[in-house]
Backbone as a ProteinNet text record, in pm:
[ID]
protein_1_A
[PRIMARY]
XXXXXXXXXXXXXXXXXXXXXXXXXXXXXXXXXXXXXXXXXXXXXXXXXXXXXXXXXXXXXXXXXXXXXXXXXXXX
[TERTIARY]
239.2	143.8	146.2	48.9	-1.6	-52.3	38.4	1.5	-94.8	-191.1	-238.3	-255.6	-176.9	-250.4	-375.2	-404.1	-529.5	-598.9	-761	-861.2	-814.7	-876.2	-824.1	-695.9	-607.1	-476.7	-444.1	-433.8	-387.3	-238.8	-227.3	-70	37	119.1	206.6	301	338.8	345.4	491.1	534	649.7	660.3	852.7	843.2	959.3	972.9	1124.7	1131.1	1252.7	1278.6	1312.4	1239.6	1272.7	1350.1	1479.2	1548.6	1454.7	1421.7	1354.4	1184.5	1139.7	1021	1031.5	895	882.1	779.6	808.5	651.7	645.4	514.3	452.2	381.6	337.5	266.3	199.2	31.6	-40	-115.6	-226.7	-270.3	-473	-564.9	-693.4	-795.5	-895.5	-979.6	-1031.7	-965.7	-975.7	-870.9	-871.7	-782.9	-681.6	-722.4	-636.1	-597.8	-614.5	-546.6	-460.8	-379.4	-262.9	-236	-250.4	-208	-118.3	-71.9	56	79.4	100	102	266	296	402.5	413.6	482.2	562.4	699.6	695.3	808.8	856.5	733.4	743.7	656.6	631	571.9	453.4	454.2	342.6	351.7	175.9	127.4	54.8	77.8	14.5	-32.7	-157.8	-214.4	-284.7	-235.5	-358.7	-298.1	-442.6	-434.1	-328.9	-315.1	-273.7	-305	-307.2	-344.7	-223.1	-220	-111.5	-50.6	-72.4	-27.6	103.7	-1.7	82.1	213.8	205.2	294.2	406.2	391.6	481.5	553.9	433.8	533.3	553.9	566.7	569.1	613.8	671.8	707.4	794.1	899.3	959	925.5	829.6	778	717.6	625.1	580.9	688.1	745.5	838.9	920.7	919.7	966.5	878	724.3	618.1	590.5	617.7	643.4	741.6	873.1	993	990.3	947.3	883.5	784.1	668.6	573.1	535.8	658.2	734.5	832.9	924.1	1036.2	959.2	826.4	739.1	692.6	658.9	559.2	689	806	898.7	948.5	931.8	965	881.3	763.7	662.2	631.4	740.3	710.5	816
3773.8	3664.8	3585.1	3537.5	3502.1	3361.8	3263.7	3121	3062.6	2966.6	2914.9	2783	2749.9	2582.4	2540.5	2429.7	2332.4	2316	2370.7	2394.4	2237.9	2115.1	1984.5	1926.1	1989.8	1949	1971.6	1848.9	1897.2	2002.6	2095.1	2125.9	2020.2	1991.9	1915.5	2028.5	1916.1	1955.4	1925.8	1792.7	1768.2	1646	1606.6	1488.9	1461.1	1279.4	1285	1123.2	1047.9	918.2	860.4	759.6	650.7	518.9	557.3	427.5	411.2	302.1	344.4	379.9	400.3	459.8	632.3	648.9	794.7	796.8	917.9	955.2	1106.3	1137.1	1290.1	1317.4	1450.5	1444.9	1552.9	1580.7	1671.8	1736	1806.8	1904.9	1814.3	1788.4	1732.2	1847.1	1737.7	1882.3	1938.1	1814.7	1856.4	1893.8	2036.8	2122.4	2068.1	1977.3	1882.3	1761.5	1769.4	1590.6	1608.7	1543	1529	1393.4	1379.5	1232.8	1228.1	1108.3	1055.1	925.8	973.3	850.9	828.8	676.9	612.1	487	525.3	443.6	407.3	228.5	246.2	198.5	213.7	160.3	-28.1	-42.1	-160.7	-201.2	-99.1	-111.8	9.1	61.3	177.3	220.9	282.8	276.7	462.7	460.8	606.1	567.7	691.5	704.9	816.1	853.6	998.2	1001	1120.1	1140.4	1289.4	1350.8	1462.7	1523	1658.2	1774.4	1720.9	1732.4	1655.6	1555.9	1433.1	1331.5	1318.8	1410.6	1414.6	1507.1	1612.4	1710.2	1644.7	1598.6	1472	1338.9	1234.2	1143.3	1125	1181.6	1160.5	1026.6	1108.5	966.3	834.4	823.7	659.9	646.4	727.3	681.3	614.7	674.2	668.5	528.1	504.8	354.9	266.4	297.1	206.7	137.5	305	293	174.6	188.8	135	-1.1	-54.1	-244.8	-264.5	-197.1	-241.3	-277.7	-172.8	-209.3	-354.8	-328.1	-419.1	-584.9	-564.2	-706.2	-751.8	-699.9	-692	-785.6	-714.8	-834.6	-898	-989.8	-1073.9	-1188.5	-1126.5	-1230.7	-1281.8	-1239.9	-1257.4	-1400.3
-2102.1	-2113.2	-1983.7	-1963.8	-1779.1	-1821.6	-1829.5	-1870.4	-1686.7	-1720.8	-1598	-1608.1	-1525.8	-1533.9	-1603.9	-1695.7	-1718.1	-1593.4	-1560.4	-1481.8	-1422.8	-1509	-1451.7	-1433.8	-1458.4	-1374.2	-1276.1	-1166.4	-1027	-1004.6	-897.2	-893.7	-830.8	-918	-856.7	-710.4	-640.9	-488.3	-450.1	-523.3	-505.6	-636.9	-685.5	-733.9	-711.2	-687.2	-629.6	-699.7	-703.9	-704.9	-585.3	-559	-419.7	-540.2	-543.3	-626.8	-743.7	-815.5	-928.6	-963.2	-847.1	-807.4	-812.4	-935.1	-954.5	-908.9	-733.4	-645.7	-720.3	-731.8	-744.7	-675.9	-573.5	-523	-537.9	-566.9	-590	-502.8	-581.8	-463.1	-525.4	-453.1	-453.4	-421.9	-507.5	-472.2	-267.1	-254.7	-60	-69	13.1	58.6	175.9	239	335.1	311.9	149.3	118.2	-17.7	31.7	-112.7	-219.6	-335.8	-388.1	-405.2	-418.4	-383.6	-477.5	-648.4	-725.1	-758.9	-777.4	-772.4	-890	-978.2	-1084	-1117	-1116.5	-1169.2	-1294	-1352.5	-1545.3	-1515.5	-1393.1	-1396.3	-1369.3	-1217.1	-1130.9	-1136.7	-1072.8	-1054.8	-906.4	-845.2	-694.8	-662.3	-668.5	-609.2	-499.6	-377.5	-293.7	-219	-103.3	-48.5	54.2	116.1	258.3	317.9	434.9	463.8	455.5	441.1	472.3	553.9	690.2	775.4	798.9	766.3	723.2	651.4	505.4	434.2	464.8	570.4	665.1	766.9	812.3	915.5	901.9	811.6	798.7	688.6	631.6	483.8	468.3	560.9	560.7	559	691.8	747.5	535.1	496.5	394.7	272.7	284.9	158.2	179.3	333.9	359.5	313	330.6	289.7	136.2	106.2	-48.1	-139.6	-77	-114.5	-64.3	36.1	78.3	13.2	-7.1	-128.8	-269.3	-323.4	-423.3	-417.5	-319	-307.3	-316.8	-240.5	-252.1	-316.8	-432.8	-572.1	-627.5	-647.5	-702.8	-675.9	-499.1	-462.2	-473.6	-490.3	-524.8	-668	-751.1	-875.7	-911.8
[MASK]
++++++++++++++++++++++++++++++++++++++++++++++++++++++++++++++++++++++++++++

């Protein structure tokens, strides 16, 4: 039996924890862009990035990620 993904489910690409931030990252219907949604049971944050980007920059992002978060509850 040859199970296939749901037509509308993106492929997930990667998923990791940044401390208590759960990133996933998928595959869009552009072939050169990836989403990049982030929860941490409080707040919710999606948006794109290219192949690219996410090959080389992962890191810088994942810093972005983790102060944007970190600010949301400093401002609270």
């Amino acid at each position: 039996m040859n199970i296939k993904p749901f037509a509308g489910m993106p492929k997930e690409i990667e998923s990791y924890k940044l401390g208590n931030v759960q990133v996933t990252i998928t595959e869009t219907d552009d072939p050169k862009k990836l989403s990049v949604d982030c929860n941490d049971g409080n707040y919710h944050s999606e948006f794109k990035v290219s192949r690219y980007e996410f090959k080389n920059y992962k890191r810088h992002m994942n810093q972005k990620i983790t102060k944007a978060y970190n600010r949301q509850y400093e401002e609270e």
